[in-house]
PDB file with SEQRES, HELIX, SHEET and CRYST1 records, atoms N, CA, C and O in Angstrom:
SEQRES   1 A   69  UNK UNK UNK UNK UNK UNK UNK UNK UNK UNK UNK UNK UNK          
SEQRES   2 A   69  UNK UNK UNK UNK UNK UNK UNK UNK UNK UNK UNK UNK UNK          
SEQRES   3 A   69  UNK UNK UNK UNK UNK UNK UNK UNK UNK UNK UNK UNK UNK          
SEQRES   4 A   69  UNK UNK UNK UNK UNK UNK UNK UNK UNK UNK UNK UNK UNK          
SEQRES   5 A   69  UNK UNK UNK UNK UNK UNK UNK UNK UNK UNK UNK UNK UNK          
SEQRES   6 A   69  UNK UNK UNK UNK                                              
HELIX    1 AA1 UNK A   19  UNK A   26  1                                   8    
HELIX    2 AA2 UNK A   36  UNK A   39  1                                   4    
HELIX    3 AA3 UNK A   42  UNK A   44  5                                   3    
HELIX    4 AA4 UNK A   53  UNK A   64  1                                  12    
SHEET    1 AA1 2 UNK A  45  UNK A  47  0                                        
SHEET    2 AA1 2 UNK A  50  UNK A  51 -1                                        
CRYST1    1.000    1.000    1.000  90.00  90.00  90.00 P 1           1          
ATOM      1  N   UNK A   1       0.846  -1.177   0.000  1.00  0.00           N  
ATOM      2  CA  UNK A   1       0.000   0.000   0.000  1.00  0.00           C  
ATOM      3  C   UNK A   1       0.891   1.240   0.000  1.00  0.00           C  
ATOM      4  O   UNK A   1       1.461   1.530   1.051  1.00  0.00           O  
ATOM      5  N   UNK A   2       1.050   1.949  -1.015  1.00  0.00           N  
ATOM      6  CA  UNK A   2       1.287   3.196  -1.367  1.00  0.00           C  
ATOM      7  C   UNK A   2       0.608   4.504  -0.700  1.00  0.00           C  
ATOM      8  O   UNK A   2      -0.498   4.813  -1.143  1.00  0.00           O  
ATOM      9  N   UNK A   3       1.280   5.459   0.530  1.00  0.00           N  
ATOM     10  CA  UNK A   3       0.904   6.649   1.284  1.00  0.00           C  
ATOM     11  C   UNK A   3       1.490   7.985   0.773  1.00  0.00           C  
ATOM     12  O   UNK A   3       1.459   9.084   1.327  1.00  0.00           O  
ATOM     13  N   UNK A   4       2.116   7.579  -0.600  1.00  0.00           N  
ATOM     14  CA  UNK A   4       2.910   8.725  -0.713  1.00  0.00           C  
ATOM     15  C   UNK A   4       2.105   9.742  -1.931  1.00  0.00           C  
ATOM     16  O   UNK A   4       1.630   9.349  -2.996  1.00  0.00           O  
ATOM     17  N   UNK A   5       2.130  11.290  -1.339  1.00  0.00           N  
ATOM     18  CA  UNK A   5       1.279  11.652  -2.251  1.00  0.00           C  
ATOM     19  C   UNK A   5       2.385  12.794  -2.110  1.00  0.00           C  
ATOM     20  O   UNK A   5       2.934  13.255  -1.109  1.00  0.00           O  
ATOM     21  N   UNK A   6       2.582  13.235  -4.166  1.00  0.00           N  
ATOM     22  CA  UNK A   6       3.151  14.386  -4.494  1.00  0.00           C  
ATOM     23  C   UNK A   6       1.913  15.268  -4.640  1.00  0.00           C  
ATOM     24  O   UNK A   6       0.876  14.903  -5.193  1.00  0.00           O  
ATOM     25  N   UNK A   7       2.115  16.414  -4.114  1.00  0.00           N  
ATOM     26  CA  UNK A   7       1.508  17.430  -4.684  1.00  0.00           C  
ATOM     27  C   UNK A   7       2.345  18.611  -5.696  1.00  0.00           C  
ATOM     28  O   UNK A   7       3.291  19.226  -5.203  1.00  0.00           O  
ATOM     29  N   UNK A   8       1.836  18.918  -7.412  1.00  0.00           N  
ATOM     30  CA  UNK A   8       2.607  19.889  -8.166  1.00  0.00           C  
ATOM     31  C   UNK A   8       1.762  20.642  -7.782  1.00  0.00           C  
ATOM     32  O   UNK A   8       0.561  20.430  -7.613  1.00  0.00           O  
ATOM     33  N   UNK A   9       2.783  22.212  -7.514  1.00  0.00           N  
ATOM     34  CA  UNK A   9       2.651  23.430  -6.984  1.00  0.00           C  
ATOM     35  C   UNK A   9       3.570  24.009  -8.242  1.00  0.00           C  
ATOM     36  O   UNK A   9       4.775  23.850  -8.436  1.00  0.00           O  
ATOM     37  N   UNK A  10       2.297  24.953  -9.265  1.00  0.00           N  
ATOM     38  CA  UNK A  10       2.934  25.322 -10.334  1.00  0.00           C  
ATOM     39  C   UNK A  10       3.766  26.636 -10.006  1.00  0.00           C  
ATOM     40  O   UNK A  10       4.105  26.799  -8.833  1.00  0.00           O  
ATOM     41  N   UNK A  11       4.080  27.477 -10.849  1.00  0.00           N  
ATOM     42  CA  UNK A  11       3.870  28.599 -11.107  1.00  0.00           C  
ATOM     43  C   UNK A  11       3.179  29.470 -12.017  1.00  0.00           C  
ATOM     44  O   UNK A  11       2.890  28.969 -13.104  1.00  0.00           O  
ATOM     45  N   UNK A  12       2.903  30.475 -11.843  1.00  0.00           N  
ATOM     46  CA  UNK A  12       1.716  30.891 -12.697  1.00  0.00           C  
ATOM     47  C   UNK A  12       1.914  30.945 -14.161  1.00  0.00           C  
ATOM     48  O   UNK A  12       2.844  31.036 -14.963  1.00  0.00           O  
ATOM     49  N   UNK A  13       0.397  30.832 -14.152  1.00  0.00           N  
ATOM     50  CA  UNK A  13       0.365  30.185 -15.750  1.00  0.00           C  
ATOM     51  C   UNK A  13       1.331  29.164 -16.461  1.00  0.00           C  
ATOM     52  O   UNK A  13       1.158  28.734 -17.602  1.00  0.00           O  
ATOM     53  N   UNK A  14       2.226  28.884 -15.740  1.00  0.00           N  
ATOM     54  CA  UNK A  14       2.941  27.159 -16.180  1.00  0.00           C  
ATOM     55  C   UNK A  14       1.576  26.194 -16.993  1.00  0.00           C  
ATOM     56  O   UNK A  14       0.407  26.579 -17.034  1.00  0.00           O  
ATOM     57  N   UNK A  15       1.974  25.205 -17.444  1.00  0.00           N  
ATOM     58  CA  UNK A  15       1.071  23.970 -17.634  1.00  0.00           C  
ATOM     59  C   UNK A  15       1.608  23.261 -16.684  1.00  0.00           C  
ATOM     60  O   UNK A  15       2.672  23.334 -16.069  1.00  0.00           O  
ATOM     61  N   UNK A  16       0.445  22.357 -16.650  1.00  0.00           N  
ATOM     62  CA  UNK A  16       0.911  20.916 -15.495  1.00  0.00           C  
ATOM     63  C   UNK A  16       2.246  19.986 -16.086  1.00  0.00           C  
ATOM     64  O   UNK A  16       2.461  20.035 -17.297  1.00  0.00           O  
ATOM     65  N   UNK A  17       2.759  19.498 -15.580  1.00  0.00           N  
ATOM     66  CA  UNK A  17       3.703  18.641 -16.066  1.00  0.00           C  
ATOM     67  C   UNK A  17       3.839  17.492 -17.304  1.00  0.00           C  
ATOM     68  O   UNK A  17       2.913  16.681 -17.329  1.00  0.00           O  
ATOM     69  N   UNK A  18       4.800  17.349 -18.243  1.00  0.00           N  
ATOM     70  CA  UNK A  18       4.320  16.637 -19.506  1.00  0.00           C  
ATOM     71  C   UNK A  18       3.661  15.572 -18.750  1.00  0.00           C  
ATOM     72  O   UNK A  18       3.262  15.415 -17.596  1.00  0.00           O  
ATOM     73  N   UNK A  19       3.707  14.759 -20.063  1.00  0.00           N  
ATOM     74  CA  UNK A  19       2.781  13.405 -19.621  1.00  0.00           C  
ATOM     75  C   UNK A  19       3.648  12.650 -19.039  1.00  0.00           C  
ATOM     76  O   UNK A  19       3.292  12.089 -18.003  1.00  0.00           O  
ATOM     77  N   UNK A  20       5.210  12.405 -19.625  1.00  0.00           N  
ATOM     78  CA  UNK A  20       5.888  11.523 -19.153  1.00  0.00           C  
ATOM     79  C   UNK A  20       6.014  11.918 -17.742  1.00  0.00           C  
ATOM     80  O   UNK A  20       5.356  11.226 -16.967  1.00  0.00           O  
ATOM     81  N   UNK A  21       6.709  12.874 -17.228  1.00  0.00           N  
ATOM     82  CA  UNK A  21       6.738  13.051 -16.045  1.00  0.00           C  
ATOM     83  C   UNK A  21       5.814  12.784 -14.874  1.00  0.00           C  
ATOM     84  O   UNK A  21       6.184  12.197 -13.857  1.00  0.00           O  
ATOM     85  N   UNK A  22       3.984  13.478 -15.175  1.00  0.00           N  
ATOM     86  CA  UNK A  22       2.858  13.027 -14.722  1.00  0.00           C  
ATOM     87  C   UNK A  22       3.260  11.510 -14.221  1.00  0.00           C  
ATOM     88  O   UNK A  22       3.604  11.264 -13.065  1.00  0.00           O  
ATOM     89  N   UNK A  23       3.160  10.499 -15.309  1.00  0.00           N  
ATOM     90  CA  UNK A  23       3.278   8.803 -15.062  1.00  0.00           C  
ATOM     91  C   UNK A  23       4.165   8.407 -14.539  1.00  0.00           C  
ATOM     92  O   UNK A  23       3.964   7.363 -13.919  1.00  0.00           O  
ATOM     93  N   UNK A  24       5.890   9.119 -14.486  1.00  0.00           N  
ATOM     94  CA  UNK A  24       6.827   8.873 -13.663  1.00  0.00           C  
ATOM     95  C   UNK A  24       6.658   9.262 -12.301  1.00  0.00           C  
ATOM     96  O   UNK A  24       7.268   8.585 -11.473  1.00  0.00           O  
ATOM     97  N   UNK A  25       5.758  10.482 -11.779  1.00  0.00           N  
ATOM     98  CA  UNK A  25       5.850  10.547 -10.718  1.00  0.00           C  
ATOM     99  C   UNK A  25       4.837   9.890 -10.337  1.00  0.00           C  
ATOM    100  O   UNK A  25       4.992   9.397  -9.219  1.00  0.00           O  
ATOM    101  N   UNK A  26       3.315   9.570 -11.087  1.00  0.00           N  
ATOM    102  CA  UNK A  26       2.155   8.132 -10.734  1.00  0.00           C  
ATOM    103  C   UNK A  26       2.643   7.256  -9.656  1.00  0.00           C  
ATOM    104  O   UNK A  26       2.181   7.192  -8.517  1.00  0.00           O  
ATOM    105  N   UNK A  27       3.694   6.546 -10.175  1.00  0.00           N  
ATOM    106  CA  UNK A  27       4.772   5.420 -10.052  1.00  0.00           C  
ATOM    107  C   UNK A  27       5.088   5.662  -8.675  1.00  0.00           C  
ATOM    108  O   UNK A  27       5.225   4.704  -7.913  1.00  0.00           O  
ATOM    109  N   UNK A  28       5.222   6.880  -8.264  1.00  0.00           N  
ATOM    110  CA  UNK A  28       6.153   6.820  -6.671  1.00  0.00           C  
ATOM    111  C   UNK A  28       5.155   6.831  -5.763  1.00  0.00           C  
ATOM    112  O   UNK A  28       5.299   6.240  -4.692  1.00  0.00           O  
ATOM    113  N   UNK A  29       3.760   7.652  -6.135  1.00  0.00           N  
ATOM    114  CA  UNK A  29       2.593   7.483  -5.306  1.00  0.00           C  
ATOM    115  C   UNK A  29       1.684   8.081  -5.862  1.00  0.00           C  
ATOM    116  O   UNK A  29       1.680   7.971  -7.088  1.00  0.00           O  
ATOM    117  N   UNK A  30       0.516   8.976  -5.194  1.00  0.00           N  
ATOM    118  CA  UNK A  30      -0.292   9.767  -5.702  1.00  0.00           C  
ATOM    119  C   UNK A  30      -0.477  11.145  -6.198  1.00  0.00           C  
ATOM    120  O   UNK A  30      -1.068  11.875  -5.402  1.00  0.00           O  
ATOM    121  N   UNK A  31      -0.125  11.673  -7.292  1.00  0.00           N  
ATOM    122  CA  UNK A  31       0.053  12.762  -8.044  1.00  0.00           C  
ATOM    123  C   UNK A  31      -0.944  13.554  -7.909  1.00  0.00           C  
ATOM    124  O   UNK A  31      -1.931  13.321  -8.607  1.00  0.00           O  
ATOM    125  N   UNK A  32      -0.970  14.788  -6.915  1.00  0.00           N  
ATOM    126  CA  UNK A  32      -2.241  15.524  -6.576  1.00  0.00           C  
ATOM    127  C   UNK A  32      -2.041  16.672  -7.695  1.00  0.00           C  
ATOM    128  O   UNK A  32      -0.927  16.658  -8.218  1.00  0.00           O  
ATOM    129  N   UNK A  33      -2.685  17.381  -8.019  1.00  0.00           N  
ATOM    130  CA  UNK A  33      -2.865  18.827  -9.727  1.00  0.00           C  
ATOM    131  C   UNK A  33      -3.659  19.620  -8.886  1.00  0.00           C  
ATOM    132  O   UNK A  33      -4.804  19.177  -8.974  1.00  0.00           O  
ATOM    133  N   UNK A  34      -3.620  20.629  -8.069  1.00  0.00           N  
ATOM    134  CA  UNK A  34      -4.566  21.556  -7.691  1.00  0.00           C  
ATOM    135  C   UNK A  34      -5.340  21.906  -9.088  1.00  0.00           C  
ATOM    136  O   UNK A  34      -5.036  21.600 -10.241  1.00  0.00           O  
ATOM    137  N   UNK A  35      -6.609  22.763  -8.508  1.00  0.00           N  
ATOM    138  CA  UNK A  35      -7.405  22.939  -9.258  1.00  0.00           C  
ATOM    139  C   UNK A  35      -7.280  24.357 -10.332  1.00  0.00           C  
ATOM    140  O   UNK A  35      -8.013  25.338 -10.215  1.00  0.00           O  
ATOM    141  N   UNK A  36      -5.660  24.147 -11.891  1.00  0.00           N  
ATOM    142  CA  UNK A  36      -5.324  25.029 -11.970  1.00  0.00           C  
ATOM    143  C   UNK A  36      -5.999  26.514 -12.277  1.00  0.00           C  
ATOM    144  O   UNK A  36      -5.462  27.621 -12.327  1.00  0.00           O  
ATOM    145  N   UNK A  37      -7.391  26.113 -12.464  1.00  0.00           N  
ATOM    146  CA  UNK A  37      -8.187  27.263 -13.205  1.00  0.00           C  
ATOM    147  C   UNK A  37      -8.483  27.884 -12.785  1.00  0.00           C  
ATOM    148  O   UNK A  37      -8.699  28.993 -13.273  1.00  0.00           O  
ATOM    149  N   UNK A  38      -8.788  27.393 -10.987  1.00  0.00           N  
ATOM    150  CA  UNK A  38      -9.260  28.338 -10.117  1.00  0.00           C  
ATOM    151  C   UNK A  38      -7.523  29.280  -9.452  1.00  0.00           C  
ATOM    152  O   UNK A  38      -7.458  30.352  -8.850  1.00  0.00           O  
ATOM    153  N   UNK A  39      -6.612  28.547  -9.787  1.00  0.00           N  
ATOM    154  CA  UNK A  39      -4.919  29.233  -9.239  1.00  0.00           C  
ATOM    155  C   UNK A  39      -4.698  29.745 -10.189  1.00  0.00           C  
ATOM    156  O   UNK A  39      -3.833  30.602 -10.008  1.00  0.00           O  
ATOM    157  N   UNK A  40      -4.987  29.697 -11.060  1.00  0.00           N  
ATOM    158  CA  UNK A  40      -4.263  30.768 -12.489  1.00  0.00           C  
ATOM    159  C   UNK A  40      -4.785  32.229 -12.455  1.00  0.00           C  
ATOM    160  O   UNK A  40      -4.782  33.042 -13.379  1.00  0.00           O  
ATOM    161  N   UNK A  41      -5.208  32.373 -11.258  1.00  0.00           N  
ATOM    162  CA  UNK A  41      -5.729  33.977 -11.363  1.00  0.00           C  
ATOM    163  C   UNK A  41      -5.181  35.091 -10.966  1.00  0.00           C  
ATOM    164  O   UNK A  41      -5.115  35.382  -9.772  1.00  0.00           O  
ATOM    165  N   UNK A  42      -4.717  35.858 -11.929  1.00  0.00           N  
ATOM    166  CA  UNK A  42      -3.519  37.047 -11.368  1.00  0.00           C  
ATOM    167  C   UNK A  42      -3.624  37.415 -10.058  1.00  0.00           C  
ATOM    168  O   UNK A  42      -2.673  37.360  -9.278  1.00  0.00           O  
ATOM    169  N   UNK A  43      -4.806  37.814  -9.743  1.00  0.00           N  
ATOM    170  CA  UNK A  43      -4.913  38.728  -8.210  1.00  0.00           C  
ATOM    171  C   UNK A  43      -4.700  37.583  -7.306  1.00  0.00           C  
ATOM    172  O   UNK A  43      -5.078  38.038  -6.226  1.00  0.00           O  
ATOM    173  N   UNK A  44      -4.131  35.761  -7.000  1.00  0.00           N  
ATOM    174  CA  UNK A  44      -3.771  35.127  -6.265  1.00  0.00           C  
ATOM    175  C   UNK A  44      -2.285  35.335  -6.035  1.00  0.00           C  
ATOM    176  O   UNK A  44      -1.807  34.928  -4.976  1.00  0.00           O  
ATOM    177  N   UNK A  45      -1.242  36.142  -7.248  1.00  0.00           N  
ATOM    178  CA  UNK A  45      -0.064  35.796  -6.853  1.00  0.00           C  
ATOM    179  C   UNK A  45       0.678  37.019  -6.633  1.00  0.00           C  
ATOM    180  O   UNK A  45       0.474  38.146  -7.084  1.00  0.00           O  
ATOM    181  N   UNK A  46       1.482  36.631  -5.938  1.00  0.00           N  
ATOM    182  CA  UNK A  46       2.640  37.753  -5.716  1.00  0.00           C  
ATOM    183  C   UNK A  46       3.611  38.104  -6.643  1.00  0.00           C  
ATOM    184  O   UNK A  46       4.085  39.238  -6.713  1.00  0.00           O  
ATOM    185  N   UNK A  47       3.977  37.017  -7.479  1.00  0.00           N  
ATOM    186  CA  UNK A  47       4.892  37.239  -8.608  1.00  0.00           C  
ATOM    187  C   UNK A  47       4.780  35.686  -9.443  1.00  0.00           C  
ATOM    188  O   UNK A  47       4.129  34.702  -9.092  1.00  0.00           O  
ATOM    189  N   UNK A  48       5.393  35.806 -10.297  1.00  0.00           N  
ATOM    190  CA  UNK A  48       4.886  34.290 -11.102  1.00  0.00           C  
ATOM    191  C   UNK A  48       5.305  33.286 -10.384  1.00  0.00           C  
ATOM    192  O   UNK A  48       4.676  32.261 -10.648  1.00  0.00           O  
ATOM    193  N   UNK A  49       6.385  33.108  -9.309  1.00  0.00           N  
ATOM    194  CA  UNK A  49       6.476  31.984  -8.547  1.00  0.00           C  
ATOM    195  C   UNK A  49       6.062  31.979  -6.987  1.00  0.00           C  
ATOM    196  O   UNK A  49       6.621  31.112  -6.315  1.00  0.00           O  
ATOM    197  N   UNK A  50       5.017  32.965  -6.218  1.00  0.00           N  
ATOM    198  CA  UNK A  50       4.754  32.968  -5.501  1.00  0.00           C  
ATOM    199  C   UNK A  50       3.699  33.047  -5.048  1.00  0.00           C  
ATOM    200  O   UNK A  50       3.691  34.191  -5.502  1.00  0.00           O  
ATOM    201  N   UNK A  51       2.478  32.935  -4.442  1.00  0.00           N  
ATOM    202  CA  UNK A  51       1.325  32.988  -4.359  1.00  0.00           C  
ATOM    203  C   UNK A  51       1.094  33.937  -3.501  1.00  0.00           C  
ATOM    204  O   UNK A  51       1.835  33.755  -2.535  1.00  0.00           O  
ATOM    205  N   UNK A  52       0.375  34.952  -3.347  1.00  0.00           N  
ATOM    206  CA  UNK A  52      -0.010  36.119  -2.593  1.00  0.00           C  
ATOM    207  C   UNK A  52      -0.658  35.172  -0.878  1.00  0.00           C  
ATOM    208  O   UNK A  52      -0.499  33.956  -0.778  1.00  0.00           O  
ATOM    209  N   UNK A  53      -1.119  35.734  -0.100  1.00  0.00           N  
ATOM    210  CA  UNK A  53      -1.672  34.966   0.999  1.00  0.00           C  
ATOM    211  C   UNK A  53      -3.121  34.565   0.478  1.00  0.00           C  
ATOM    212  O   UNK A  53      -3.607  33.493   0.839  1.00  0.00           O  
ATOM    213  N   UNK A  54      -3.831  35.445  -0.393  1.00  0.00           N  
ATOM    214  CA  UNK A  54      -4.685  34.673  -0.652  1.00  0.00           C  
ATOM    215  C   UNK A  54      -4.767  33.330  -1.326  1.00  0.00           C  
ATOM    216  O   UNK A  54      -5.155  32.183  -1.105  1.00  0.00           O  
ATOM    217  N   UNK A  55      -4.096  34.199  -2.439  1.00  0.00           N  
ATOM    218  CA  UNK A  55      -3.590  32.532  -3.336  1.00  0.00           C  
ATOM    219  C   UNK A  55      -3.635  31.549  -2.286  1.00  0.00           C  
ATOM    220  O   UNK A  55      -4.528  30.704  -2.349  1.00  0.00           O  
ATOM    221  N   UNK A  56      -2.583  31.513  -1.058  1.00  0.00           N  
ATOM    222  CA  UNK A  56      -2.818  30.344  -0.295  1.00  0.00           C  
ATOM    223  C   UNK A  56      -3.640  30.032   0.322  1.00  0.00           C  
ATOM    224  O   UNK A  56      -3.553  28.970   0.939  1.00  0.00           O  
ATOM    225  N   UNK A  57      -4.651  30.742   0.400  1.00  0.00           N  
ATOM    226  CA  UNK A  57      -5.624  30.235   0.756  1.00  0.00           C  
ATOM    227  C   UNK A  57      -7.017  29.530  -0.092  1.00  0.00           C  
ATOM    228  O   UNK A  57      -7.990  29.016   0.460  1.00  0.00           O  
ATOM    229  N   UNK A  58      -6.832  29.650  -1.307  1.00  0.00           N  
ATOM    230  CA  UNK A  58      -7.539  28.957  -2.644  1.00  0.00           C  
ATOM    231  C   UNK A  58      -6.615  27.563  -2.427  1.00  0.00           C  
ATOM    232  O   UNK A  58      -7.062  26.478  -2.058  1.00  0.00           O  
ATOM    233  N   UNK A  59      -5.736  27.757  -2.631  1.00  0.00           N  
ATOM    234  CA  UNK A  59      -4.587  26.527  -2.598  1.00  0.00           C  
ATOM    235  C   UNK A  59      -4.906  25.786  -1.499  1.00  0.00           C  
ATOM    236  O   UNK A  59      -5.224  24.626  -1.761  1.00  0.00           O  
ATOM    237  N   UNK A  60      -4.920  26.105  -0.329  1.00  0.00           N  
ATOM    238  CA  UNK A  60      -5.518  25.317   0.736  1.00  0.00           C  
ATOM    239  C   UNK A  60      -6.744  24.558   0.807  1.00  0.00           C  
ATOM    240  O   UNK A  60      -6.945  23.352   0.955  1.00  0.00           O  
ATOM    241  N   UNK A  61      -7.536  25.571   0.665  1.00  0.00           N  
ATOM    242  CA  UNK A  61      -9.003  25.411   0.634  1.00  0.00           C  
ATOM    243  C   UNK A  61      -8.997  23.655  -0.769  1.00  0.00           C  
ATOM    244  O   UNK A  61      -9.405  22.499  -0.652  1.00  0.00           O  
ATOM    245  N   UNK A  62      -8.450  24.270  -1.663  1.00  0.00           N  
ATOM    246  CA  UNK A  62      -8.543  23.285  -2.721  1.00  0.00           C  
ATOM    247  C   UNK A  62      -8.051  21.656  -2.418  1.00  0.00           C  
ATOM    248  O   UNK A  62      -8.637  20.693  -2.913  1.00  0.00           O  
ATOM    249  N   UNK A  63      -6.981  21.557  -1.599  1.00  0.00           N  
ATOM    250  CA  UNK A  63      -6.269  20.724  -1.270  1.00  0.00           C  
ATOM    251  C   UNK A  63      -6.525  20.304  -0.182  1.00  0.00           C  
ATOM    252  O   UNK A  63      -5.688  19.451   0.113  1.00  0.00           O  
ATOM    253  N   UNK A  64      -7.316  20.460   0.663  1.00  0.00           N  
ATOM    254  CA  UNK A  64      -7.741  20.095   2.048  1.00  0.00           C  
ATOM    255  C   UNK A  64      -8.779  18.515   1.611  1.00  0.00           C  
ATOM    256  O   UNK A  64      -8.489  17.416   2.082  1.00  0.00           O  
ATOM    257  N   UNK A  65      -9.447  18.642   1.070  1.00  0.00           N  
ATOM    258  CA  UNK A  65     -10.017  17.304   1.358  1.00  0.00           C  
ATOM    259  C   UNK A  65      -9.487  16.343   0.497  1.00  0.00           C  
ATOM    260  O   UNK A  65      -9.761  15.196   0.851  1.00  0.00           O  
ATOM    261  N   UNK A  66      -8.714  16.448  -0.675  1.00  0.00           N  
ATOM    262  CA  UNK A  66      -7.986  15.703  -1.119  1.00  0.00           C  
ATOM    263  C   UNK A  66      -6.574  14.937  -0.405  1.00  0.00           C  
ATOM    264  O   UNK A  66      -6.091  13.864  -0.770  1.00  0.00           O  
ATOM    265  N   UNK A  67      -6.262  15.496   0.299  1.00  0.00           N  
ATOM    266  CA  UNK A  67      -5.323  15.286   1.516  1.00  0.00           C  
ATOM    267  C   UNK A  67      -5.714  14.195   2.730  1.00  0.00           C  
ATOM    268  O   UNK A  67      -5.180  13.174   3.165  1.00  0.00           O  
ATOM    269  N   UNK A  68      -6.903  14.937   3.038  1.00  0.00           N  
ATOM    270  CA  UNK A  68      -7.594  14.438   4.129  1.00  0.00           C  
ATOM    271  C   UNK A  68      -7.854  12.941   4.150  1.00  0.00           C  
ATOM    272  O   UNK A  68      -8.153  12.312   5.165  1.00  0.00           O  
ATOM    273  N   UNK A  69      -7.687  12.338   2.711  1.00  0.00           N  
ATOM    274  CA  UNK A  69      -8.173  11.314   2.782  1.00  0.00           C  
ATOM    275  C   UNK A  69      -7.199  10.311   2.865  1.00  0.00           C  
ATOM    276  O   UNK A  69      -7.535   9.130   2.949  1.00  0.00           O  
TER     277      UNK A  69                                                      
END                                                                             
């Protein structure tokens, strides 16, 4: 039984990771993708690699019950 869960934490407006990578990291455990459409929104970040406090809190909010489980 596999407990290991990556979560990708982009930067803005990035894409998610190719495919190969996606399935390579599958492999080590569970590959979590926040929900990018709702994080791709300028007024969440501080600069393209940082998320403002709100941002973290979309980010949270998003990732909380996926975690939880």
């Amino acid at each position: 039984m596999n407990f290991t869960s990556i979560i990708y934490l982009p930067s803005r407006n990035y894409p998610i990771p190719a495919d190969g990578i996606v399935q390579e990291l599958s492999l080590i455990g569970t590959l979590i993708i926040p929900d990018l459409e709702k994080l791709y929104r300028y007024d969440l970040w501080f600069d393209d690699g940082h998320l403002n406090s709100r941002g973290a809190v979309v980010l949270s909010e998003d990732l909380e019950s996926r975690i939880k489980n």
